[in-house]
Residue frames relative to the residue before (quaternion, step in Angstrom):
aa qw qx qy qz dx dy dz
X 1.0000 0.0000 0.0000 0.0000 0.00 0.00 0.00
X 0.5416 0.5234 -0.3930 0.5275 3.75 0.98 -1.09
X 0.5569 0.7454 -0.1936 0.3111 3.05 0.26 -1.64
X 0.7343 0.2239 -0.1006 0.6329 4.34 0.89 -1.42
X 0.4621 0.5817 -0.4847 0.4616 3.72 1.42 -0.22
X 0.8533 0.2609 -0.2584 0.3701 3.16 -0.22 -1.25
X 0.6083 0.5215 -0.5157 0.3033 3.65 1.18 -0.75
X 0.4889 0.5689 -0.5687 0.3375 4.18 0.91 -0.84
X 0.7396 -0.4788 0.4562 0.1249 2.67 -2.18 1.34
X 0.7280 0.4467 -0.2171 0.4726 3.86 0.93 -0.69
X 0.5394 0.5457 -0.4924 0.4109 3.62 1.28 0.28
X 0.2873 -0.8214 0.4548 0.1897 3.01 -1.01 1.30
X 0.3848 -0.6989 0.4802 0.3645 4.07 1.68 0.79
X 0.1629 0.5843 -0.7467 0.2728 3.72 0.42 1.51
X 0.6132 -0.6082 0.3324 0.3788 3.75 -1.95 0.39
X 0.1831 -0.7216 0.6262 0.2315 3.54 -1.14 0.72
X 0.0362 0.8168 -0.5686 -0.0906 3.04 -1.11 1.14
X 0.3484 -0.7724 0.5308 -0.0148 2.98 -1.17 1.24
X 0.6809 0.4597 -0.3415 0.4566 2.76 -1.11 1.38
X 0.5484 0.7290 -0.2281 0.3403 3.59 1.46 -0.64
X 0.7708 0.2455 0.0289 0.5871 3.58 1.55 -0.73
X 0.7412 -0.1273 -0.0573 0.6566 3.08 1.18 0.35
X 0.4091 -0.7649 0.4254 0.2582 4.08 -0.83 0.61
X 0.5298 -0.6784 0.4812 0.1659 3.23 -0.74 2.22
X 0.7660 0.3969 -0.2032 0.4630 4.36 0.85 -0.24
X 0.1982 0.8067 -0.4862 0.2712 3.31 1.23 0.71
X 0.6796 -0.3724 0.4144 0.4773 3.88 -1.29 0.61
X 0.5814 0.4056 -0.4877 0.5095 4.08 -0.08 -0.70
X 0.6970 0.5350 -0.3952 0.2677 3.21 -0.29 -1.35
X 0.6247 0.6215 -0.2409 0.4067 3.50 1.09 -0.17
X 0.6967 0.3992 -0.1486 0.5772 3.10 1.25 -0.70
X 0.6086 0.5034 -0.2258 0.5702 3.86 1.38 -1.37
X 0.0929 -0.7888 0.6062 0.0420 3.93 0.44 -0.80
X 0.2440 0.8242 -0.4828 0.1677 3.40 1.10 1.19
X 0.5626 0.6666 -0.3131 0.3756 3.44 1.27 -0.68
X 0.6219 0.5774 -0.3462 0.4000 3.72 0.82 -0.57
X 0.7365 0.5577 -0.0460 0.3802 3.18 1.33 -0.53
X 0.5368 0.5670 -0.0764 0.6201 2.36 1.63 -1.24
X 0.7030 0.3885 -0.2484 0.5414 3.73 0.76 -1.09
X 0.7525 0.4756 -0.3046 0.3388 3.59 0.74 -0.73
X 0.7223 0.4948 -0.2352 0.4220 3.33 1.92 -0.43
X 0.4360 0.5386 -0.3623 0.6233 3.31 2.00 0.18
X 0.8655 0.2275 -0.2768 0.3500 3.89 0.08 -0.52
X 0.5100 0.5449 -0.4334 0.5052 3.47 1.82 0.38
X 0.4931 0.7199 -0.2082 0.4420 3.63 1.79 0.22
X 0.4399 -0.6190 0.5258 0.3832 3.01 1.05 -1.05
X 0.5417 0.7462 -0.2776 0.2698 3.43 1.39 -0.76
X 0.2040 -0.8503 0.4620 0.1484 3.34 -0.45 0.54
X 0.0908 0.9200 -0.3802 0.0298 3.77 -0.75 0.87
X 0.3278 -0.6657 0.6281 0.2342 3.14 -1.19 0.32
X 0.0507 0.9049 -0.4182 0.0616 3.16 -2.58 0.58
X 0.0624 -0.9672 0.2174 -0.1155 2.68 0.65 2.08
X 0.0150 0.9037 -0.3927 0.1699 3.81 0.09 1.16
X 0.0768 -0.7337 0.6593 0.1451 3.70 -0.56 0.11
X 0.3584 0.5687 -0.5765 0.4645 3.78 0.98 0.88
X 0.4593 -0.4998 0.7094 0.1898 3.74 -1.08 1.45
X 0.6175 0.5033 -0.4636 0.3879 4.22 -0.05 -0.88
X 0.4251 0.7508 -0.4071 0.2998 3.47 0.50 0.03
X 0.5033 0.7284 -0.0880 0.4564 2.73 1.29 -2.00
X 0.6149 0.6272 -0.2468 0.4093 3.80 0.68 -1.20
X 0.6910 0.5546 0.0855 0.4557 3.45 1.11 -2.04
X 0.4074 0.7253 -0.3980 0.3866 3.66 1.34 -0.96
X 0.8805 0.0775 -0.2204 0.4124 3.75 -0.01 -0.71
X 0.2492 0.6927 -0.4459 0.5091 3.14 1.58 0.70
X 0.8489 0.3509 0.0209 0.3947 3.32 0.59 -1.36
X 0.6175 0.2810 -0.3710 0.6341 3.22 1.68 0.71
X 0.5109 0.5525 -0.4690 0.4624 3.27 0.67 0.96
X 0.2528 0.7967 -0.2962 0.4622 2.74 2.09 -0.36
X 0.8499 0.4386 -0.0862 0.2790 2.35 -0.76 -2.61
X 0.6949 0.4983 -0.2746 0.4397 3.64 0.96 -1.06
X 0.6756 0.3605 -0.3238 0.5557 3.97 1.31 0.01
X 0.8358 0.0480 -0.0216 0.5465 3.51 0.32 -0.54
X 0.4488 -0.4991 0.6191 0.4078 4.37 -1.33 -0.05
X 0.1768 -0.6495 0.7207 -0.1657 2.46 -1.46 2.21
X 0.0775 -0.7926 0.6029 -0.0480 3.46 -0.87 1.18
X 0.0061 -0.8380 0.5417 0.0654 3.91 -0.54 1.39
X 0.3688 -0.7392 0.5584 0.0754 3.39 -1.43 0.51
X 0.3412 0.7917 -0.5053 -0.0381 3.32 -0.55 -0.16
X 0.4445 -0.7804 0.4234 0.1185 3.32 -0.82 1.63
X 0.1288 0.7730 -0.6127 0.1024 3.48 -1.30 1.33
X 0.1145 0.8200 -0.5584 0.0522 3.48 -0.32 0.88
X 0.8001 0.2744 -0.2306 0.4810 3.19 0.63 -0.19
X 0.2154 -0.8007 0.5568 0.0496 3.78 -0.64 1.37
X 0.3898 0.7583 -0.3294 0.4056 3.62 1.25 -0.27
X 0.3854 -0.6929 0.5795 0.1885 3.97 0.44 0.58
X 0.7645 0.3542 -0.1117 0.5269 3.34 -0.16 -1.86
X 0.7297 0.2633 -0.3509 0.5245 4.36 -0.20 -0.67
X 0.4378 0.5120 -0.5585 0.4841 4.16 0.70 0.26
X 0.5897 0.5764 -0.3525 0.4425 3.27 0.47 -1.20
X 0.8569 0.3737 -0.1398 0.3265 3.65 0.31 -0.99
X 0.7099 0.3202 -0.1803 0.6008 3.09 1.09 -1.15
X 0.7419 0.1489 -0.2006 0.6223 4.31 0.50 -0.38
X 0.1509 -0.8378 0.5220 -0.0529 3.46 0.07 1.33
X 0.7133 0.4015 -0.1036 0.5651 4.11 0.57 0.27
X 0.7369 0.5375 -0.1696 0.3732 3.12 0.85 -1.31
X 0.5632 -0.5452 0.3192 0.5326 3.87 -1.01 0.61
X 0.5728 -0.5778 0.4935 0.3075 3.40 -1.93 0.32
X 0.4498 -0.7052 0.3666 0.4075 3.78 -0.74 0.75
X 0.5174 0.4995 -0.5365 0.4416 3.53 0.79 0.67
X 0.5176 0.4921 -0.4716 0.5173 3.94 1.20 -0.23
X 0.7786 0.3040 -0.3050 0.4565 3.84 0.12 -1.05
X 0.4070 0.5156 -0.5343 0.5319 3.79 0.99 0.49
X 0.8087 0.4264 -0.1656 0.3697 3.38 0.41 -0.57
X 0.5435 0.5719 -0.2578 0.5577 3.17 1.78 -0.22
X 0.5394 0.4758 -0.3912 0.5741 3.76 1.30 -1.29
X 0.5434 0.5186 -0.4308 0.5002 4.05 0.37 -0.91
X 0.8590 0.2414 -0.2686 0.3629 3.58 -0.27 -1.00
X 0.3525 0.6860 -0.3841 0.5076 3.61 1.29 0.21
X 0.7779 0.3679 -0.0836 0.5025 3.34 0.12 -1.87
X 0.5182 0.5447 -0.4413 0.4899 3.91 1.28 -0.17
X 0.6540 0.6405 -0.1353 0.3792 3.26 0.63 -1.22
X 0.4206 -0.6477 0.4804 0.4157 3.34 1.70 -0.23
X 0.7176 0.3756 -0.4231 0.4061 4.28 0.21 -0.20
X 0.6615 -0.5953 0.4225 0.1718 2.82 -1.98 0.42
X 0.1464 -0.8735 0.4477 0.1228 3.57 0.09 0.78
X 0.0012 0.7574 -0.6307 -0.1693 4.05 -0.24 0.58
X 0.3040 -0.5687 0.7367 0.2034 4.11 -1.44 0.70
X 0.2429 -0.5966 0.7559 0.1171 2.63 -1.80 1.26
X 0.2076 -0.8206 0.5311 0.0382 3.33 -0.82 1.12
X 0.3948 0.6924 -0.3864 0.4642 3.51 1.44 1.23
X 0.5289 -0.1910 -0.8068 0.1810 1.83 -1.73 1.45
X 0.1780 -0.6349 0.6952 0.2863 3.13 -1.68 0.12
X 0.3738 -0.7156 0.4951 0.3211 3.71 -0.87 1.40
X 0.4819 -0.5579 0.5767 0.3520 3.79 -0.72 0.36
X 0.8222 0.1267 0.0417 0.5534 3.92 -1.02 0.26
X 0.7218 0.2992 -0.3506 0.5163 3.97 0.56 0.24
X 0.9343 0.0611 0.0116 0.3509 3.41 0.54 -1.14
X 0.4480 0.7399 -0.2402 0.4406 3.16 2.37 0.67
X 0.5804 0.7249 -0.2688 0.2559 3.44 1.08 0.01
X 0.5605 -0.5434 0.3237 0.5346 4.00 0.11 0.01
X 0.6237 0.4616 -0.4473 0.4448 3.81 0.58 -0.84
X 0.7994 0.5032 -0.2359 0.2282 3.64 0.81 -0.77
X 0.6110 0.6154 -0.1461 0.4761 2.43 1.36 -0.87
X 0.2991 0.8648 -0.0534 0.3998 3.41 1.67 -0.62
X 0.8681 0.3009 0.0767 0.3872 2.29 -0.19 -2.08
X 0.6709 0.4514 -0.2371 0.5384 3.29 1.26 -1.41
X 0.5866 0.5150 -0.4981 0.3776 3.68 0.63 -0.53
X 0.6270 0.6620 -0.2859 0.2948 3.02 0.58 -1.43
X 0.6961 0.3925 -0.3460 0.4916 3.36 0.77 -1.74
X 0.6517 0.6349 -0.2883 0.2985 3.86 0.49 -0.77
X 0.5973 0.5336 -0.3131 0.5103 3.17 1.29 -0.54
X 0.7895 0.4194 -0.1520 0.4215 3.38 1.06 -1.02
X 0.3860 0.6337 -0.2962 0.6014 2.89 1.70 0.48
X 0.6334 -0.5185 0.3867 0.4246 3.69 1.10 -0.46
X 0.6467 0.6296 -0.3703 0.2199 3.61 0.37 -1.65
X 0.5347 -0.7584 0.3432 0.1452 3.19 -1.33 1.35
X 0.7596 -0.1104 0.0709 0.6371 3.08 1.54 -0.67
X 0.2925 -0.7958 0.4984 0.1811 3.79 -0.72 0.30
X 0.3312 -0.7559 0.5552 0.1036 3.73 -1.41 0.07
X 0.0332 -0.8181 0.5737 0.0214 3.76 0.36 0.89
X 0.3527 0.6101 -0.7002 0.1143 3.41 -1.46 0.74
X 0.4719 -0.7093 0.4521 0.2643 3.14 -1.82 0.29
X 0.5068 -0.7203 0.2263 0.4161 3.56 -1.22 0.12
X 0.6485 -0.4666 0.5255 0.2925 3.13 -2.19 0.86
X 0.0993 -0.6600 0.7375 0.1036 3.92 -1.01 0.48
X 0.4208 0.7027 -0.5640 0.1055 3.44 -0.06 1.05
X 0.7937 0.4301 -0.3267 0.2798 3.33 -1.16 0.57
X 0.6742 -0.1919 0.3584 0.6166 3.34 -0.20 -1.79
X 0.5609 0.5937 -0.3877 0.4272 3.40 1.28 0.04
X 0.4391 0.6647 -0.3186 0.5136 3.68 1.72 -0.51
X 0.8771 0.2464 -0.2197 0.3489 3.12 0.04 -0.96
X 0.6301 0.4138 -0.3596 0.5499 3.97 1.61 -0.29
X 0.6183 0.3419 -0.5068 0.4939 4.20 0.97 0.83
X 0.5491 0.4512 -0.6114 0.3480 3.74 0.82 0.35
X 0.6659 0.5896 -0.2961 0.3482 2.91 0.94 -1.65
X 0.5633 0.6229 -0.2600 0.4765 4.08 1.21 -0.36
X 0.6554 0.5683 -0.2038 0.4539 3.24 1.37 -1.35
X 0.6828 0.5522 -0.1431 0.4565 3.30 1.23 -1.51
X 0.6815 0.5845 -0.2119 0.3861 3.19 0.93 0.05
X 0.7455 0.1221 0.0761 0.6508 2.85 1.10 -1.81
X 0.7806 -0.0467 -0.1848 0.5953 3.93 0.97 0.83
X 0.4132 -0.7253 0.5477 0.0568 3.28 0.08 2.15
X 0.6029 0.5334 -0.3674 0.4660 3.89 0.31 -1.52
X 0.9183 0.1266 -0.2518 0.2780 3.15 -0.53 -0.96
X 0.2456 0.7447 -0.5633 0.2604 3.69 0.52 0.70
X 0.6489 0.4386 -0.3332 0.5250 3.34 0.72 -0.83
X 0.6060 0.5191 -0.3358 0.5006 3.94 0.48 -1.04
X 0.6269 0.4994 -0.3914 0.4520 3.94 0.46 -0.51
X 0.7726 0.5285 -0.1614 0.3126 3.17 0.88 -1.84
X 0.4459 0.6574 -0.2201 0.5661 3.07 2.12 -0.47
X 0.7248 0.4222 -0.2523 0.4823 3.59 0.34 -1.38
X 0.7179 0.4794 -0.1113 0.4922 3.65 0.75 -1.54
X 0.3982 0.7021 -0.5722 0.1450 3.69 0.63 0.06
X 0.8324 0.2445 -0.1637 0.4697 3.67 0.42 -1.46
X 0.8084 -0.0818 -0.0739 0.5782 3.74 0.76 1.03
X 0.8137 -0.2188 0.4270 0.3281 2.86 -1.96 -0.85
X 0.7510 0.5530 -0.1279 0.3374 3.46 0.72 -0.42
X 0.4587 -0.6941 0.4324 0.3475 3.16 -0.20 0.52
X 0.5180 -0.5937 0.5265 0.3195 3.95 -0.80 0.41
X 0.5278 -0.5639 0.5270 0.3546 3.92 -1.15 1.10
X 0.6926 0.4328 -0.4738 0.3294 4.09 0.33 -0.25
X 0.6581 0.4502 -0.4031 0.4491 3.41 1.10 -0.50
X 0.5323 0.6470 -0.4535 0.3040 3.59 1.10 -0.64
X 0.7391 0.4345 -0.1975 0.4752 2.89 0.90 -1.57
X 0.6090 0.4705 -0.4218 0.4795 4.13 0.77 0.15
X 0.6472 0.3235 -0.4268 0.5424 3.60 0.85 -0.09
X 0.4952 0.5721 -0.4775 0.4466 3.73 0.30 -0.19
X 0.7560 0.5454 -0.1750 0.3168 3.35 0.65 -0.94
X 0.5099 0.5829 -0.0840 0.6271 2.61 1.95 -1.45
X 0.8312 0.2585 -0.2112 0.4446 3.77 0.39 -0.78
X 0.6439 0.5496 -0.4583 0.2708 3.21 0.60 -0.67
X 0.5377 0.5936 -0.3734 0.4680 3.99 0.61 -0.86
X 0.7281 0.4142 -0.2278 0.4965 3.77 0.95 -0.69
X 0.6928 0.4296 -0.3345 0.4728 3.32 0.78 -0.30
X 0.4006 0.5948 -0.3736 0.5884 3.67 1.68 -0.61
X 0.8865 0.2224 -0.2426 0.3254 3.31 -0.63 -0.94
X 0.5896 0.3899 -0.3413 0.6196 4.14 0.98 -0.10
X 0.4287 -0.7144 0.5142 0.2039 4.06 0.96 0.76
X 0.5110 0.6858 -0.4188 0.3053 3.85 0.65 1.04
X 0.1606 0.8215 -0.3998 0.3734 2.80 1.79 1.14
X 0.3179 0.8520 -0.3861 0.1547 3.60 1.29 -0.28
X 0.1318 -0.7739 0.5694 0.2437 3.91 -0.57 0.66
X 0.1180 -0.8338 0.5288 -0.1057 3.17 -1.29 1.58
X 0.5580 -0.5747 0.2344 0.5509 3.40 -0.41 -0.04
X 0.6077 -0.5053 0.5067 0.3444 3.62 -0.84 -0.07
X 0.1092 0.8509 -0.5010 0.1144 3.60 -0.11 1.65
X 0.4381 0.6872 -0.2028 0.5429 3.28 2.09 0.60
X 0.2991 -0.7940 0.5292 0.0005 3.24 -0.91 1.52
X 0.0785 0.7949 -0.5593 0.2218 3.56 1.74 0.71
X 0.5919 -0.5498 0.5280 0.2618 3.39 -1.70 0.45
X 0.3445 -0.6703 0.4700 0.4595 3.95 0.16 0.24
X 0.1653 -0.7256 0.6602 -0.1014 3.13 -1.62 0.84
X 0.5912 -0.5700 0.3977 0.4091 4.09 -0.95 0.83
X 0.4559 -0.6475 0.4266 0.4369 3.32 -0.80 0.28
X 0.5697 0.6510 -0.4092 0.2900 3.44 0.68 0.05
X 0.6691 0.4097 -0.3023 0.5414 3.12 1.66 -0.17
X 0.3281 0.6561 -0.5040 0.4560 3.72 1.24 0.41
X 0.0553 -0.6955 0.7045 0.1298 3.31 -1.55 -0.11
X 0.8224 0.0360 0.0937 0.5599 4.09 -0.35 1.04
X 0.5667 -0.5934 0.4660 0.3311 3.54 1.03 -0.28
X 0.6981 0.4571 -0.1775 0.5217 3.92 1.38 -0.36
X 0.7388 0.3623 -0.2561 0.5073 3.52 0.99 -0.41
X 0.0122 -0.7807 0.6246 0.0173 3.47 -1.20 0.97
C-alpha cells in the first residue's frame, strides 16, 4: 500500500517521519516486520525520512538503513530521558533499559550514521536537576550521539490524568507542584522553560551535543528567542 502512495505521480517525496505519534519499533514490530518495507518503499521513492524510537529492534534494520542513507536523507532518533534504572522501571514500564538504547546510539554511530537523543520528557522535580541531567548527558555523549534535544513533559490528554494518578502514588509531595506547573494546560509554563534551558544548556555545551539536526520533536512552537541552536526546548 505505502509502496502505490509514494509511487503516484502527485507525491511530492516531502520527509516522512516516523515515529513522531506513536513508536514505529514497538514489541509487534517484531513479529509484523513492517519497517523493512516500509523503509525500503520510502527510499526506493525518492522519499526522504526520519526516525525516532527507543525500541533496541531497530538495531535489526541498521544495514537496512544505510542503504537508505545512500538513496535518499535518513535522519535517526532515539529517545532517553530518564537515566535512573529504578524510576525507568516506573515511569517506561516494558520498554528497553537506558543502558540498551545507550547501546543502540553506539550501534547507530558504528554503522557510520548520525544519531541525535531526544532527551524528552524531562520529569519536573524527578529528572530535572543538574546531577541528572549530567549524568545522562554525559553517558550519551560517550555513547557517540551527535547532538541532543531537551524538553519537558506535555500532560495532554488521557495521558494527564494516568501521570497524576502515578504521581500520587509513588511521589505524594509533588502532586501539588505538578498541579501548580500544569494549571493553564498541557504545557509547561515559559519560567520553567526558561530554568531548564538554563539548567541544560551549559551541559550540552560542554559534552559538544550542540549538533544541528532535523527536528524530531512534537514541542508546542515557541519564538525563536526561546530556542537555543535549534535543539533545546
Amino acid at each position: 500500500m505505502l509502496r502505490r502512495e509514494v509511487g503516484r505521480r502527485s507525491w511530492r517525496r516531502e520527509t516522512v517521519a516516523l515515529g513522531t505519534n506513536t513508536d514505529p519499533y514497538q514489541r509487534a514490530e517484531g513479529r509484523y516486520a513492517l519497517m523493512p518495507g516500509i523503509i525500503g518503499a520510502l527510499a526506493g521513492s525518492g522519499t526522504p525520512l526520519s526516525i525516532l524510537t527507543k525500541g533496541t529492534l531497530l538495531r535489526r534494520d541498521l544495514p537496512l538503513i544505510v542503504d537508505a542513507s545512500g538513496q535518499v536523507p535518513v535522519s535517526l532518533a532515539v529517545s532517553l530521558a530518564v537515566g535512573d534504572p529504578e524510576l525507568h522501571k516506573q515511569v517506561e514500564p516494558g520498554t528497553p533499559t537506558p543502558q540498551s538504547r545507550l547501546g543502540l546510539i553506539a550501534a547507530i554511530r558504528d554503522a557510520g550514521l548520525d544519531c541525535h537523543v531526544m532527551v524528552a520528557p524531562v520529569l519536573p522535580h524527578l529528572t530535572d536537576s543538574v546531577e541528572h541531567l549530567d549524568g545522562l548527558l554525559r553517558q550519551i555523549a560517550l555513547a557517540g550521539a551527535t547532538g541532543v534535544t531537551v524538553f519537558g513533559l506535555h500532560l495532554r490528554g488521557s495521558t494527564r490524568g494516568w501521570f497524576m494518578s502515578w504521581l500520587a502514588r509513588t511521589h505524594p509531595q509533588l502532586v501539588g507542584p505538578y498541579r501548580e506547573l500544569y494549571r493553564r494546560g498541557a504545557y509547561l509554563p515559559p519560567s520553567y522553560r526558561d530554568a531548564l534551558r538554563a539548567r541544560a544548556a551549559p551541559l550540552i555545551a560542554k559534552y559538544r551535543l550542540g549538533g544541528d539536526q532535523r527536528r524530531f520533536d512534537a514541542a508546542p512552537p515557541h519564538p525563536a528567542s526561546e530556542t537555543l541552536q535549534a535543539t533545546l526546548f
